[in-house]
DSSP file (Angstrom, degrees, kcal/mol; ACC not computed):
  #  RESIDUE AA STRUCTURE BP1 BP2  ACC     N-H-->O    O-->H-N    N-H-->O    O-->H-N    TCO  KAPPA ALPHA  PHI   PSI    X-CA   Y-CA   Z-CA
    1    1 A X              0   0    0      0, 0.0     2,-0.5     0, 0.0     0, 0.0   0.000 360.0 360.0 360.0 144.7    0.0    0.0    0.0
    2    2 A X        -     0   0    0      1,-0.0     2,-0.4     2,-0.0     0, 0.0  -0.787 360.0-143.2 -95.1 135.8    1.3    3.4   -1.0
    3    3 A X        -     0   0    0     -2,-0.5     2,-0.4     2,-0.0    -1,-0.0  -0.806  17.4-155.2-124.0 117.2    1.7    5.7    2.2
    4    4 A X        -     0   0    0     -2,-0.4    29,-0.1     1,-0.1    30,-0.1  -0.968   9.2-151.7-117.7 106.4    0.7    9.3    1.1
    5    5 A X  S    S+     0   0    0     -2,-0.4     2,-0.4     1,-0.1    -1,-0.1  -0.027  86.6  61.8 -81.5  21.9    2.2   12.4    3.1
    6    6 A X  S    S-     0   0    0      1,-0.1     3,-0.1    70,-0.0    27,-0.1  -0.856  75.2-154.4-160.3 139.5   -0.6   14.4    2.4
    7    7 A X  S    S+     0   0    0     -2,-0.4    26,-1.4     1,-0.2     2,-0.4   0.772  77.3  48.5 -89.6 -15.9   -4.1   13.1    3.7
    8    8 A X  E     +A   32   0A   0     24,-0.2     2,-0.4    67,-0.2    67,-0.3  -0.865  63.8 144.6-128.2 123.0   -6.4   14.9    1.0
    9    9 A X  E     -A   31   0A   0     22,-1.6    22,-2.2    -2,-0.4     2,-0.8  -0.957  43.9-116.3-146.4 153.7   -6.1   14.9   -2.8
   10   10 A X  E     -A   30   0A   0     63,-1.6    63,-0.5    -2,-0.4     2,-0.3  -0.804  25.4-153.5 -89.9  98.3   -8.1   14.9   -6.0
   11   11 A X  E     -A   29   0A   0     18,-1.9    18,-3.8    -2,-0.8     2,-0.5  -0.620  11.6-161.6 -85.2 115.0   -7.6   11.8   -8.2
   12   12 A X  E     -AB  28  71A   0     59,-2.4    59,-1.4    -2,-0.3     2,-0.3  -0.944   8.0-175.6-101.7 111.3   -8.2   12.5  -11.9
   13   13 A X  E     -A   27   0A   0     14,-1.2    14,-3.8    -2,-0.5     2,-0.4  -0.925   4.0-170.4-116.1 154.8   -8.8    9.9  -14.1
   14   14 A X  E     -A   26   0A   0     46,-0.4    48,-2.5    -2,-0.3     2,-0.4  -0.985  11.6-154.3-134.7 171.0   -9.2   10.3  -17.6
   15   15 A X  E     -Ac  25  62A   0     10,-1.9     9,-4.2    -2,-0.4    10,-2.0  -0.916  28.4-160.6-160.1 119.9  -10.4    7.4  -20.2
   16   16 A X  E >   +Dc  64  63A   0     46,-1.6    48,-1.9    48,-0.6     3,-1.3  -0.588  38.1 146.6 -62.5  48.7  -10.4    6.3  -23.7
   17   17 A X  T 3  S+     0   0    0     -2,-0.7    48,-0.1     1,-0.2    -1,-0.1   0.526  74.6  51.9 -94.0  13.3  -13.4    4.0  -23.5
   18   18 A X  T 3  S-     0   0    0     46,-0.2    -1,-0.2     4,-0.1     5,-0.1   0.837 101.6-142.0 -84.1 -45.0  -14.4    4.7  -27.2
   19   19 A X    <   +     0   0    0     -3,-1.3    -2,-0.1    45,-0.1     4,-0.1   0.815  57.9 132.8   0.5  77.9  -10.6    3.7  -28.1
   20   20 A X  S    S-     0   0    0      2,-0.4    -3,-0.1     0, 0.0     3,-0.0   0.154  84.1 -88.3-113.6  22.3  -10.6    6.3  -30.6
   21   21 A X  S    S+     0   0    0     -5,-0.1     2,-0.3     0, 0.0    -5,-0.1  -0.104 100.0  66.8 129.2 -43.8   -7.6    7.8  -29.8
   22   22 A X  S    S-     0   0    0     -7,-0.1    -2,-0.4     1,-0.1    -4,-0.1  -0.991  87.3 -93.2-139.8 133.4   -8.5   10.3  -27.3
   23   23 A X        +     0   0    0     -2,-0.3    -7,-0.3     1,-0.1     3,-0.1   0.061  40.1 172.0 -41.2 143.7   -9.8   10.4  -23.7
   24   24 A X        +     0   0    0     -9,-4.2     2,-0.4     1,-0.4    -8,-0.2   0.438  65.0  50.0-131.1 -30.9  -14.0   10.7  -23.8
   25   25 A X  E     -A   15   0A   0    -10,-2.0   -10,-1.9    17,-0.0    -1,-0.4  -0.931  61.4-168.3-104.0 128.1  -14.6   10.2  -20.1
   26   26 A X  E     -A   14   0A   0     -2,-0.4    16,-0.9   -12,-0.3   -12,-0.2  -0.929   7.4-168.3-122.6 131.6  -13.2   11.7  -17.1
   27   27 A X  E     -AE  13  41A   0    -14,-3.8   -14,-1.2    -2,-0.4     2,-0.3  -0.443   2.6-169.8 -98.6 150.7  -13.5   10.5  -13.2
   28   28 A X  E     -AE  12  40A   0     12,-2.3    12,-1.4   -16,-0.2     2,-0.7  -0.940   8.4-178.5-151.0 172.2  -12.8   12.0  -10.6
   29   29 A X  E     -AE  11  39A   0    -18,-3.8   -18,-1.9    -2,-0.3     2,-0.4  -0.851  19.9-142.2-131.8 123.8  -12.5   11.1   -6.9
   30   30 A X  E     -AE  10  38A   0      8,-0.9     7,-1.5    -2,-0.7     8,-1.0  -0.840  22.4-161.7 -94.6 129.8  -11.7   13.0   -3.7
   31   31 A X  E     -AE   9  36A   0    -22,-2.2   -22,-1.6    -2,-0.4     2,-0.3  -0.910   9.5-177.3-131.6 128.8   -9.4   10.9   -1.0
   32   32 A X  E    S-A    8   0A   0      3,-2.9     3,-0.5    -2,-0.5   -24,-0.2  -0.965  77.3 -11.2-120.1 125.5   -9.3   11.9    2.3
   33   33 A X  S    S-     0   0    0    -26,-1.4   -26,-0.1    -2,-0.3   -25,-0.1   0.922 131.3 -51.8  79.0  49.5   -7.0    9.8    4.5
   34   34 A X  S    S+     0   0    0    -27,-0.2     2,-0.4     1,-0.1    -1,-0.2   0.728 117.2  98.4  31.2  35.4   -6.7    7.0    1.6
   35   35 A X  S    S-     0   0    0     -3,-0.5    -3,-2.9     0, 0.0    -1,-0.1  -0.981  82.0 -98.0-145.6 152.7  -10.2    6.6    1.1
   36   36 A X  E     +E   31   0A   0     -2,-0.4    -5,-0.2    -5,-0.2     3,-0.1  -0.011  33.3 173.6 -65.7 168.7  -12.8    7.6   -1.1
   37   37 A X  E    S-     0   0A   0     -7,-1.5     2,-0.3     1,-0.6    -6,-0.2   0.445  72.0 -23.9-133.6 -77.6  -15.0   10.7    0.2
   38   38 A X  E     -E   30   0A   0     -8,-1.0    -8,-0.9    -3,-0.1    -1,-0.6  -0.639  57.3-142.6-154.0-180.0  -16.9   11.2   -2.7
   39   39 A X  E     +E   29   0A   0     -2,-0.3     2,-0.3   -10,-0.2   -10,-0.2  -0.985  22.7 160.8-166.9 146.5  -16.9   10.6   -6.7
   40   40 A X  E     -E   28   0A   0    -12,-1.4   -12,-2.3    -2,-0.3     2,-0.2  -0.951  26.0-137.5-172.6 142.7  -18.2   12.7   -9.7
   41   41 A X  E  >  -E   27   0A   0     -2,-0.3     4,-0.9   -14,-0.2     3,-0.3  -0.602  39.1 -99.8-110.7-174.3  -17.7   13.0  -13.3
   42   42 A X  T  4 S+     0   0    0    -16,-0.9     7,-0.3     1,-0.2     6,-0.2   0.994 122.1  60.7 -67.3 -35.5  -17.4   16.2  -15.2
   43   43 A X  T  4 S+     0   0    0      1,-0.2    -1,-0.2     5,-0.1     3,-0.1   0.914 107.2  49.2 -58.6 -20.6  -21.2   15.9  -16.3
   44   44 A X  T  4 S+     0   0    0     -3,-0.3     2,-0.4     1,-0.2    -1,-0.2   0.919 110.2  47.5 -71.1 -36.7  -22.2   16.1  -12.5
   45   45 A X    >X  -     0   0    0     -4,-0.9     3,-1.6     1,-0.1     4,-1.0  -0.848  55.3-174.9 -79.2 102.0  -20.3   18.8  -11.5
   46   46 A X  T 34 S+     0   0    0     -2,-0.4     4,-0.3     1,-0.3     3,-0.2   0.785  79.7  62.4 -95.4  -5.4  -20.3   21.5  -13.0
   47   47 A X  T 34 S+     0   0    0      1,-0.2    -1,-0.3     2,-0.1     4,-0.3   0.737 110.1  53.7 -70.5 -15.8  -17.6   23.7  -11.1
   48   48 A X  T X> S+     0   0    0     -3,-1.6     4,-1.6    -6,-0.2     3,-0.6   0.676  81.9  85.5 -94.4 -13.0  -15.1   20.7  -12.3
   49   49 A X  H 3X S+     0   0    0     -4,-1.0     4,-2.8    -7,-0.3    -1,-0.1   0.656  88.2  50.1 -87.3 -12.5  -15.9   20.7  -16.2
   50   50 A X  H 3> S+     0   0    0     -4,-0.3     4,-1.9    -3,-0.2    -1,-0.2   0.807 117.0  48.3 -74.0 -26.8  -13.2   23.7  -17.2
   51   51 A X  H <> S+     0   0    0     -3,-0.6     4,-1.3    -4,-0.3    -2,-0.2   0.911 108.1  50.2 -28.4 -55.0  -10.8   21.2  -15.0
   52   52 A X  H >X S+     0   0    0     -4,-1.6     4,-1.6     2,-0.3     3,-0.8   0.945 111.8  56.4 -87.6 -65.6  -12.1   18.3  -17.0
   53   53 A X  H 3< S+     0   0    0     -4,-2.8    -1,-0.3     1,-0.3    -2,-0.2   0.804 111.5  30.0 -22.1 -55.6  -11.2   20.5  -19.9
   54   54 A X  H >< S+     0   0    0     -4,-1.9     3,-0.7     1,-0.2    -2,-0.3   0.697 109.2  65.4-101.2   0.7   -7.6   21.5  -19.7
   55   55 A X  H <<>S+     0   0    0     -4,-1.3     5,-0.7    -3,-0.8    -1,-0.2   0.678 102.0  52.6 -88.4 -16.7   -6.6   18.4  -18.0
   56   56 A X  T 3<5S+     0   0    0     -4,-1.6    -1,-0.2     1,-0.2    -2,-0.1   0.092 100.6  62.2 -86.2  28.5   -7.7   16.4  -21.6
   57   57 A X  T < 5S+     0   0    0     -3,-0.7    -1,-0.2    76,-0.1    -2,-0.2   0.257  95.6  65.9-107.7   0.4   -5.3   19.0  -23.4
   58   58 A X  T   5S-     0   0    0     -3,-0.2    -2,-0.2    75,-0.1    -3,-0.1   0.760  94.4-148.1 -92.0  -6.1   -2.8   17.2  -21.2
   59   59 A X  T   5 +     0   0    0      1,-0.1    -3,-0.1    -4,-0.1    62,-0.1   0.778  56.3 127.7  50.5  43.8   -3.1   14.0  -22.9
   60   60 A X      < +     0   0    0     -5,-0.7   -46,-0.4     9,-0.1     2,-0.2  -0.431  36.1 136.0-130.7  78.3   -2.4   11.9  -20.0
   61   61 A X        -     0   0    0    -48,-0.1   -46,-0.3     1,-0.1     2,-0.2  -0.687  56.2-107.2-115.7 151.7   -5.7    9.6  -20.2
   62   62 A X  E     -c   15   0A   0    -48,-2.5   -46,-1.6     7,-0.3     2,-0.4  -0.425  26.9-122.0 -58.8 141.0   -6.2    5.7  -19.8
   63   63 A X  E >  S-c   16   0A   0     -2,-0.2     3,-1.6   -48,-0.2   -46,-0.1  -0.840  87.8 -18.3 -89.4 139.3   -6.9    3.4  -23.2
   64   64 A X  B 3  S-D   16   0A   0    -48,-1.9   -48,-0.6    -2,-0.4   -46,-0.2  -0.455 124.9 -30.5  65.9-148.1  -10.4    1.9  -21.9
   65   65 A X  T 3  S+     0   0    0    -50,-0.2    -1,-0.3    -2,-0.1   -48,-0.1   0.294  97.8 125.9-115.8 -18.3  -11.6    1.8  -18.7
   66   66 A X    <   -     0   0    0     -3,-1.6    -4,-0.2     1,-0.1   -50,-0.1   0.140  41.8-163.6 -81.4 167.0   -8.1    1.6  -17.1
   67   67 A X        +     0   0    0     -6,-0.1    -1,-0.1   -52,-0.1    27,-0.1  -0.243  53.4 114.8-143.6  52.0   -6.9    3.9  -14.5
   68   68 A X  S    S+     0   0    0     25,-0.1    26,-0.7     1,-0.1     2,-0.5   0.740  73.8  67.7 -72.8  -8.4   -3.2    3.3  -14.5
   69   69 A X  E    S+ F   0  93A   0     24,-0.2    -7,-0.3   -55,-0.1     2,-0.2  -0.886  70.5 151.9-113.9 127.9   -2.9    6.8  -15.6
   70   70 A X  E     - F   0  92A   0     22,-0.7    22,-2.7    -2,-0.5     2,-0.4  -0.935  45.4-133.3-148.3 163.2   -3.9    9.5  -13.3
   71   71 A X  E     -BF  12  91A   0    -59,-1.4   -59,-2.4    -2,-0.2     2,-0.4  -0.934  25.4-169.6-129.9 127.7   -3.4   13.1  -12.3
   72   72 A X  E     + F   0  90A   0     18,-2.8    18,-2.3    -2,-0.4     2,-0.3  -0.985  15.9 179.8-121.7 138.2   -3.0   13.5   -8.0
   73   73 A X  E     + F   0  89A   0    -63,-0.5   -63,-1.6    -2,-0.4    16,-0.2  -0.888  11.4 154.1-148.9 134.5   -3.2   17.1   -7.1
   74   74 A X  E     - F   0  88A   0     14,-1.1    14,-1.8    -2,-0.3     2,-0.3  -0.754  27.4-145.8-140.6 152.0   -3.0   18.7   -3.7
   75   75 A X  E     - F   0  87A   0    -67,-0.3     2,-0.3    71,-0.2    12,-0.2  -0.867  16.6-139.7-120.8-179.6   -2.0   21.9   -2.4
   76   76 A X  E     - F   0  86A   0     10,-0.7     9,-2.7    -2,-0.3     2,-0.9  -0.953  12.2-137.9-124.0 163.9   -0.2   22.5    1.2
   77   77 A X    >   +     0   0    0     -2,-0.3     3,-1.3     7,-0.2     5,-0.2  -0.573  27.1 175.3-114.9  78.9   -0.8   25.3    3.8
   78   78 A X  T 3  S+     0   0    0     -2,-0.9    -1,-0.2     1,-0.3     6,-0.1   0.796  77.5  49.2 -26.3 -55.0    3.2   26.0    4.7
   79   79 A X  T 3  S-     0   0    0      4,-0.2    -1,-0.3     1,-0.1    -2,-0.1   0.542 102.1-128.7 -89.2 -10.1    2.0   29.2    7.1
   80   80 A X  S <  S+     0   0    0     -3,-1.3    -2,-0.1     1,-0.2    -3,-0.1   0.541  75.9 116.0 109.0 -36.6   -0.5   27.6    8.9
   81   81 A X  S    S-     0   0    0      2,-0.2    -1,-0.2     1,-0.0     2,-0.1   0.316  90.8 -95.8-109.9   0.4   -3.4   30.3    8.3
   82   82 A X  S    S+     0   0    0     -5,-0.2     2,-0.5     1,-0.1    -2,-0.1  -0.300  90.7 112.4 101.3 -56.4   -5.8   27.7    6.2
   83   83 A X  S    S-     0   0    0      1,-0.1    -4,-0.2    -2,-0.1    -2,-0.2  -0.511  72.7-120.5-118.6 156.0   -4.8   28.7    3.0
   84   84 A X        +     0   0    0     -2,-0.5    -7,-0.2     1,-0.2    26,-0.1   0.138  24.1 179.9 -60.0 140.1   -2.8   26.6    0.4
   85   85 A X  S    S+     0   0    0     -9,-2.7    20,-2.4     1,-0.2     2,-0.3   0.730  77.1  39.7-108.0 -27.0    0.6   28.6   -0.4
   86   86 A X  E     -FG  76 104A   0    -10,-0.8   -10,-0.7    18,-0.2     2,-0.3  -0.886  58.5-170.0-119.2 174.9    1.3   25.6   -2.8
   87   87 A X  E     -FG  75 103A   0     16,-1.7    16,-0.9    -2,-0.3   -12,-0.2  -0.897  21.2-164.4-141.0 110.0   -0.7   23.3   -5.4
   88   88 A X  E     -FG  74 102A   0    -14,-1.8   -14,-1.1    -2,-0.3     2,-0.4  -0.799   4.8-155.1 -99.3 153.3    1.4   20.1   -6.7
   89   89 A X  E     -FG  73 101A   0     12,-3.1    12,-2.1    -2,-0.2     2,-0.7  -0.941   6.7-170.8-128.0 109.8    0.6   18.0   -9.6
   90   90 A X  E     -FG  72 100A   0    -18,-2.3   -18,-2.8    -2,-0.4     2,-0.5  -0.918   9.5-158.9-103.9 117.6    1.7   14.6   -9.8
   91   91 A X  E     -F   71   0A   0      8,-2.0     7,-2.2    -2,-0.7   -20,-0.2  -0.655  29.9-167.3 -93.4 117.5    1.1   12.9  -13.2
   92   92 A X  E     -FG  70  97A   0    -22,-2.7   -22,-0.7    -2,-0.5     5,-0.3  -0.613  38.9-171.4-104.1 174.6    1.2    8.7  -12.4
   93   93 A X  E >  S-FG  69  96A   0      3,-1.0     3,-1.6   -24,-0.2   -24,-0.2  -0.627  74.5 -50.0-146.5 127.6    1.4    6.0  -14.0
   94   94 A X  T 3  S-     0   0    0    -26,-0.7     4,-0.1     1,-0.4   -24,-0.1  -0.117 121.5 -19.4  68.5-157.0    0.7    3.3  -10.8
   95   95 A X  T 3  S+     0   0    0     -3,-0.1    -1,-0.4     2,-0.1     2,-0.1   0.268 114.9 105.7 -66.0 -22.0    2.4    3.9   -8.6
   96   96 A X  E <   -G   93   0A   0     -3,-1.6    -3,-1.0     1,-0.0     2,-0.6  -0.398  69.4-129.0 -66.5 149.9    4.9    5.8  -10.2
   97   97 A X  E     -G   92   0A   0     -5,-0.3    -5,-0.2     1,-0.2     3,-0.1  -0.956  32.1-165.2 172.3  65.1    5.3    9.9   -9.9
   98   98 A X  E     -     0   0A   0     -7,-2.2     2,-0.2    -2,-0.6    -1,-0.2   0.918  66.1 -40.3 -15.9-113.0    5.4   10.2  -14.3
   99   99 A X  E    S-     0   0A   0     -8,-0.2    -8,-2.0    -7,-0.1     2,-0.4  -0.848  70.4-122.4-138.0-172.7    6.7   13.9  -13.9
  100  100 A X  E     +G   90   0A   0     -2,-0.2     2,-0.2   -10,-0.2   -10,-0.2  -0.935  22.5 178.2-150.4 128.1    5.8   16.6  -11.5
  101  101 A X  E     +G   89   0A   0    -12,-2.1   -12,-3.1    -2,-0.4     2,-0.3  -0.883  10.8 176.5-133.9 170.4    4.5   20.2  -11.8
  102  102 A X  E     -G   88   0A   0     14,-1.4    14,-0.3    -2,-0.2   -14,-0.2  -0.921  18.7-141.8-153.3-179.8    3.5   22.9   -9.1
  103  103 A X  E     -G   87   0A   0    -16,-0.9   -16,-1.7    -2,-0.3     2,-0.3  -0.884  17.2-160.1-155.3 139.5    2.4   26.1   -8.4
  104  104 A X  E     -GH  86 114A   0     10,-2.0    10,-0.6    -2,-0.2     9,-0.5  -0.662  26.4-158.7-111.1 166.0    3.2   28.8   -5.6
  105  105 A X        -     0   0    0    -20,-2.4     7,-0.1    -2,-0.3    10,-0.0  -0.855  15.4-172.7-135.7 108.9    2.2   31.5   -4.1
  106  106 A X  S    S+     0   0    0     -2,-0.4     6,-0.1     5,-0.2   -21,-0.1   0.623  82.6  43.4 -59.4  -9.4    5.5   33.0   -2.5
  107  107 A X  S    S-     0   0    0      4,-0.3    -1,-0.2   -22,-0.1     5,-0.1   0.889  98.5-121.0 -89.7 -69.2    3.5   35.6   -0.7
  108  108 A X  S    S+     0   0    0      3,-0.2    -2,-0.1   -23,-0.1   -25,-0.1   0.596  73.7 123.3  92.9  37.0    0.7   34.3    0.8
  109  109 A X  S    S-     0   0    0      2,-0.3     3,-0.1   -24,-0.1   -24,-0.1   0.644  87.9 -94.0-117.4   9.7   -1.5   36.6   -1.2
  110  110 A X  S    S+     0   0    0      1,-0.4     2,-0.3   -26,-0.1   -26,-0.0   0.217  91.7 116.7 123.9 -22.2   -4.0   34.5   -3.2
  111  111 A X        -     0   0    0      1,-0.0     2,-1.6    -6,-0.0    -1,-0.4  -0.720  67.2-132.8-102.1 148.3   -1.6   34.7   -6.3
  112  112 A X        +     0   0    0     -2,-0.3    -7,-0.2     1,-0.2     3,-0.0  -0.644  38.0 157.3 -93.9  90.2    0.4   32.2   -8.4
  113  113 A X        +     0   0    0     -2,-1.6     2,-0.3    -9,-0.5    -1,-0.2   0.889  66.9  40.0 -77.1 -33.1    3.8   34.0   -8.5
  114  114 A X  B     -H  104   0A   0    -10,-0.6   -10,-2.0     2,-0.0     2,-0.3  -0.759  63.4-178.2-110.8 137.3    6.0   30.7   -9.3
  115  115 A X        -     0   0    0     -2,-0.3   -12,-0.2   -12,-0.2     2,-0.2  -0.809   6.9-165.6-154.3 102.0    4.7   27.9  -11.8
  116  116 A X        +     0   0    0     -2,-0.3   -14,-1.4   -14,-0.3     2,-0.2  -0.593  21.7 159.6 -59.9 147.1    7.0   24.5  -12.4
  117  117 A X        -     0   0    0     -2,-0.2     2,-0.2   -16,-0.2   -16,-0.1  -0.791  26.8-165.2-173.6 144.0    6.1   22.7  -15.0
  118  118 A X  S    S-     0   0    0     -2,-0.2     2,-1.5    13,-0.1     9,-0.1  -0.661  75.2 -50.8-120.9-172.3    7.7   20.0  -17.3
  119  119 A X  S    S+     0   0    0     -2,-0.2     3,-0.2     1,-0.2     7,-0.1  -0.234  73.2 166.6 -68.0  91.8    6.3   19.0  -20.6
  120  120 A X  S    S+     0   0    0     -2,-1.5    -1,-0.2     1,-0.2     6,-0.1   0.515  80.5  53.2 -92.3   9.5    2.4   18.4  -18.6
  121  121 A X  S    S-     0   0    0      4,-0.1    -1,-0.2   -62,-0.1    -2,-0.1   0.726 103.8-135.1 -72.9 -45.6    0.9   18.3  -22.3
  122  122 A X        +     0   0    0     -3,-0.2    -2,-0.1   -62,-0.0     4,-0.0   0.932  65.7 129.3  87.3  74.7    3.5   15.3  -23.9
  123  123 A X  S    S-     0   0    0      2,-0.1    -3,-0.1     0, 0.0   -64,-0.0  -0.251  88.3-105.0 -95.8  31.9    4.1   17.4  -27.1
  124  124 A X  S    S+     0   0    0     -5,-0.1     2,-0.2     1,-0.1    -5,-0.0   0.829  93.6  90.6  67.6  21.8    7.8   16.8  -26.4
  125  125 A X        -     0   0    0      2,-0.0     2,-1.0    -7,-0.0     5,-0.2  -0.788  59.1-154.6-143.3 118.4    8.4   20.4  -25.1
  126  126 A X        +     0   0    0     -2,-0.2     2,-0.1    -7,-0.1    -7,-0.1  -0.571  55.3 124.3 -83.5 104.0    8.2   22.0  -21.6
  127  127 A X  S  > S-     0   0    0     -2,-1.0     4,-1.1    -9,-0.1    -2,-0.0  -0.466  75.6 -54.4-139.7-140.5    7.5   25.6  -22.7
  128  128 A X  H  > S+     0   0    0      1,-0.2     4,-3.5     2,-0.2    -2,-0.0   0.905 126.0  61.4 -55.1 -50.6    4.7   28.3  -22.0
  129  129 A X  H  > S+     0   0    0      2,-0.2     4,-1.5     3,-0.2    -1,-0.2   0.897 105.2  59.1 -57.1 -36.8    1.4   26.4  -22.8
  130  130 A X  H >4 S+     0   0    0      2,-0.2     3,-2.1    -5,-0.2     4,-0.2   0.688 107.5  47.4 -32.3 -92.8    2.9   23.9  -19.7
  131  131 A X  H >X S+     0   0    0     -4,-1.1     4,-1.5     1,-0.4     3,-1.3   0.471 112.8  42.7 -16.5 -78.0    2.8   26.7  -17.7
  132  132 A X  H 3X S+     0   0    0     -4,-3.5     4,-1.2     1,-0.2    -1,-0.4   0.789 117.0  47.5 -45.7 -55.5   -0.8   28.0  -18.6
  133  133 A X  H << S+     0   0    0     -3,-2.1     4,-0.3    -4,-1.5    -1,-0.2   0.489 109.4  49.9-104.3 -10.7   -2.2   24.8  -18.5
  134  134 A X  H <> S+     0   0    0     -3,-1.3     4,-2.1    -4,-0.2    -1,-0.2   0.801 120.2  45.4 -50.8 -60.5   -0.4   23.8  -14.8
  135  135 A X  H  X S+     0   0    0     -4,-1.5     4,-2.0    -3,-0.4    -2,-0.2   0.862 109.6  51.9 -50.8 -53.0   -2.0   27.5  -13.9
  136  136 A X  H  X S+     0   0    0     -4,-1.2     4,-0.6     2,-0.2    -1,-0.2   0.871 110.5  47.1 -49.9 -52.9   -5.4   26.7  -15.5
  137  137 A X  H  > S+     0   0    0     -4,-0.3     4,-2.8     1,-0.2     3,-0.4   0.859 114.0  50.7 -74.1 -31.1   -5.7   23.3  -13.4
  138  138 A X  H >X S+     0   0    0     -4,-2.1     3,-0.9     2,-0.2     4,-0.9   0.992 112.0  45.9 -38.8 -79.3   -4.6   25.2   -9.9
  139  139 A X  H 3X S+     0   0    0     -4,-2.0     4,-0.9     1,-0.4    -1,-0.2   0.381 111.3  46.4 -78.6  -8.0   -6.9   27.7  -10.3
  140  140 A X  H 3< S+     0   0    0     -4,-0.6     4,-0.4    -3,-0.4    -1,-0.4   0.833 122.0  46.6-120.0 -52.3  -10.0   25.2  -11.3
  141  141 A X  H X< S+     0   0    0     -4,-2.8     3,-3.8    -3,-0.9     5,-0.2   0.914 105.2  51.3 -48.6 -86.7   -8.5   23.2   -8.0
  142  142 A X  H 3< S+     0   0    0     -4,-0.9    -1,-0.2     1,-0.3    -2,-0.2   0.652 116.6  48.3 -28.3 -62.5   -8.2   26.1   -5.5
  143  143 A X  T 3< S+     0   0    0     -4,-0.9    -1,-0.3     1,-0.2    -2,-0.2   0.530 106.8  53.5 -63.4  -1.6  -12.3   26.9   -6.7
  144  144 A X  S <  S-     0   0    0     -3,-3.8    -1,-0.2    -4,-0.4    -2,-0.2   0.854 101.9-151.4-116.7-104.3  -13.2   23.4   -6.2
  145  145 A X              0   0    0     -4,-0.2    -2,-0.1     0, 0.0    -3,-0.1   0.461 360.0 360.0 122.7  30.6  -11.6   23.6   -2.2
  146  146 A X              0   0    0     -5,-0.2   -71,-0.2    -4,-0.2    -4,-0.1   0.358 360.0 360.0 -50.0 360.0  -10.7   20.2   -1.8
């Protein structure tokens, strides 16, 4: 069992079940304390469906039903005060940690000064569109307040 240093995250999965090439479905589940809390798909929710959006320009979906391929994303609250100063995005495979993007807010004022990001798209270049679309998926988390 995988032992998780952070007790609440959003698991995005997203699904080929067509297999026509491109993800048609996307799940997601909120884990508190390595168990489910609750489950929704983009049609239920409708505060998740610009999420649902830019996380299928990332291209990092299941063939079928599977869900070896996932997006975990969390933020942490460094100061203490309630609110998240970072939001990390770990693209899996498994058990496996793919690659890794983040976003800060160096401040503590409610803004994303700092944005890691590797190539979170797989067109074979870590360049601006990362960035935006690392930014996009934050900002669609933070509103969500998992």
């Amino acid at each position: 069992m995988e032992v998780s240093l952070f007790t609440r995250y959003l698991k995005v999965i997203a699904q080929d079940s067509t297999g026509q090439g491109h993800a048609d479905t996307v799940l997601y589940r909120f884990i508190e304390n390595e168990h489910l809390q609750r489950e929704a798909t983009a049609t239920e929710l409708r505060r998740l469906k610009v999420f649902g959006k830019t996380y299928l320009k990332c291209a990092w979906f299941n063939a079928g039903e599977g869900e070896e391929r996932y997006l975990r994303i969390f933020s942490q609250n460094l100061s203490g005060d309630g609110t998240p100063e970072i939001v990390h995005l770990h693209f899996r495979e498994g058990p496996v940690i793919v690659y890794k993007a983040a976003a800060q807010d160096l401040d503590n004022d409610g803004g994303l000064e700092l944005i890691l990001a590797s190539d979170v798209d797989n067109d074979g270049r870590s360049d601006r569109t990362d960035r935006s679309r690392v930014t996009a998926l934050v900002k669609q988390f933070l509103k969500v307040g998992w």
